[in-house]
N, C-alpha and C positions, 0 to 999 in steps of 0.2 A: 504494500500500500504506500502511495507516496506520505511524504512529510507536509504537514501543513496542518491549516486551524480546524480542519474537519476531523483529521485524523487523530487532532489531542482529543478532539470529544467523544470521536469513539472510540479511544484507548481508556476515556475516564467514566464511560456509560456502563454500567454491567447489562442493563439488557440489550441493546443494541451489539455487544459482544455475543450475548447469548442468542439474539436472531440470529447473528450470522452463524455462530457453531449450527443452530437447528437447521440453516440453511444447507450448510457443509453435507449437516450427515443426511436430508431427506435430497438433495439432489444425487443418486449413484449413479444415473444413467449419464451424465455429462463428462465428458472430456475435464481432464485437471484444471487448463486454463480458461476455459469458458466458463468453468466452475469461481474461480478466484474471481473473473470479472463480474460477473454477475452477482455474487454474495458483495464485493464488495462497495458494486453499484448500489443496492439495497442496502447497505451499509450507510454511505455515503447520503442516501436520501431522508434516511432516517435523521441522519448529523442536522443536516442542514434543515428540514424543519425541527429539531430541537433549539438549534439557534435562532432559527424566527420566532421560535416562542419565547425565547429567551429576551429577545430584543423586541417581543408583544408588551410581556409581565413586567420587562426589567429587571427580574432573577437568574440566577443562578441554577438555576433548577437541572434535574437531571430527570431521564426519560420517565423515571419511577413517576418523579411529581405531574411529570405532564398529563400519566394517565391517571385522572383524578378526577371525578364528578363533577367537582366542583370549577374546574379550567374545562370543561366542553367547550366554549365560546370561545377563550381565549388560543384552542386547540383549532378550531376551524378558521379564526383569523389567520394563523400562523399557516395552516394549510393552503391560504388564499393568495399570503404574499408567498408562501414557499414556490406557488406555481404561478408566480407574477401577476397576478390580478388581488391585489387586497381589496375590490371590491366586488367580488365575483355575483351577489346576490342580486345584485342591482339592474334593472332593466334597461339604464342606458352605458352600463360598465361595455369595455371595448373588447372585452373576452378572454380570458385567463391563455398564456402563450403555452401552456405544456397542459392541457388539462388531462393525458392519458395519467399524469403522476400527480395526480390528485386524486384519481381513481385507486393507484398502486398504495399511494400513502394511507389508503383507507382498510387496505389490506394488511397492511403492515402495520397498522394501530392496531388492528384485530390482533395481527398475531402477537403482539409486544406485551397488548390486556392478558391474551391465553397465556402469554410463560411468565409477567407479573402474577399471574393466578394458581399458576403452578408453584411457581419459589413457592405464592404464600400456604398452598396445602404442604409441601414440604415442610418448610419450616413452622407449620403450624402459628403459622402469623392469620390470624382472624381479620384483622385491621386491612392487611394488603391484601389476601382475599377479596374481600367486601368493597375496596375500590376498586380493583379490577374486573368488578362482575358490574357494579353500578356503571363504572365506564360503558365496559361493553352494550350495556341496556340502552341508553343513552347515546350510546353509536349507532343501534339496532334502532330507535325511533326518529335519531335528528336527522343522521348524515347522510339518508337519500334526498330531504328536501336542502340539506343546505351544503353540501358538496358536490354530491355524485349525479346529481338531477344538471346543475348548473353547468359542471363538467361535461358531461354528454351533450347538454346543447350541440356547441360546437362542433362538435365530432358528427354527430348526425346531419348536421347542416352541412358540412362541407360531402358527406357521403351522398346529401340529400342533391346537392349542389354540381355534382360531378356527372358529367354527360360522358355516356358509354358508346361508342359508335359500335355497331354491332361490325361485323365479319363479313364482306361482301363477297359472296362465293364466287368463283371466276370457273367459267365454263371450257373447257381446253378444245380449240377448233375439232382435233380429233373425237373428241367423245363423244362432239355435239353431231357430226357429222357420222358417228356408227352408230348412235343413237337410235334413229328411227329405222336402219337393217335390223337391229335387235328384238325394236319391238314387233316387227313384224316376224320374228321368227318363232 
């Protein structure tokens, strides 16, 4: 992984580490380095909206705090600038420039809530438990109208938008001219 301010943060995250391990071991079918790029693109995506949330709240915070009931709002802000539109809800906003990873980050909150949830039945922590279930709840009710709804827009409009020319068959002088001995035979 290179050096830089993404990489101290997810050298200093434990679960952003621990995505990427769960990543490691559930991808087998992938080649070694497509494997490294990929875990650590998701890696990387993670960092970087923890620092827009960091730069929402003005703390310190680390991935544990963000997934927290109580920061939903401040979690979807942070997912709005992560993918360049901090106003993504808005009807005359000019439309989030990456929104397929605002779809991914929505994924990747899920999974970060499920191993927050796990550590806490491991460690029998009731408290980290019970925020990473209330997250998840709270993901399950908000984040199709206030991320993944706004996200798709675009993406269906430009699919909507795209004109297909169809295949204009070309008839080969020969085929057309043994054509009608054929059918008469």
């Amino acid at each position: 992984m290179r050096q830089g301010s993404l990489t101290m943060v997810i050298k200093h995250d434990d679960l952003i580490r621990q995505l990427g391990e769960n990543f490691l071991t559930k991808l087998t079918t992938m080649d070694d380095t497509r494997k490294r790029h990929y875990v650590g693109q998701k890696m990387r995506e993670s960092a970087r909206l923890l620092v827009q949330f960091r730069k929402t709240t003005k703390s310190d915070a680390s991935m544990d705090d963000l997934l927290h009931h109580q920061h939903n709002d401040s979690v979807v802000e942070a997912v709005h600038r992560t993918v360049g539109d901090p106003d993504m809800t808005t009807e005359d906003s000019d439309g989030c420039k990456h929104p397929s990873v605002a779809l991914k980050l929505g994924h990747d909150l899920r999974k970060l809530a499920m191993i927050k949830e796990g550590i806490g039945i491991k460690k029998e922590n009731k408290l980290q438990r019970k925020e990473a279930v209330k997250f998840l709840k709270l993901m399950d009710r908000d984040w199709k109208n206030l991320v993944s709804s706004p996200a798709l827009s675009p993406i269906s409009a430009r699919r909507l938008g795209k004109v297909e020319e169809l295949p204009v068959q070309k008839i080969s002088p020969i085929s057309h001219l043994s054509l009608p001995r054929k059918l008469k035979q």
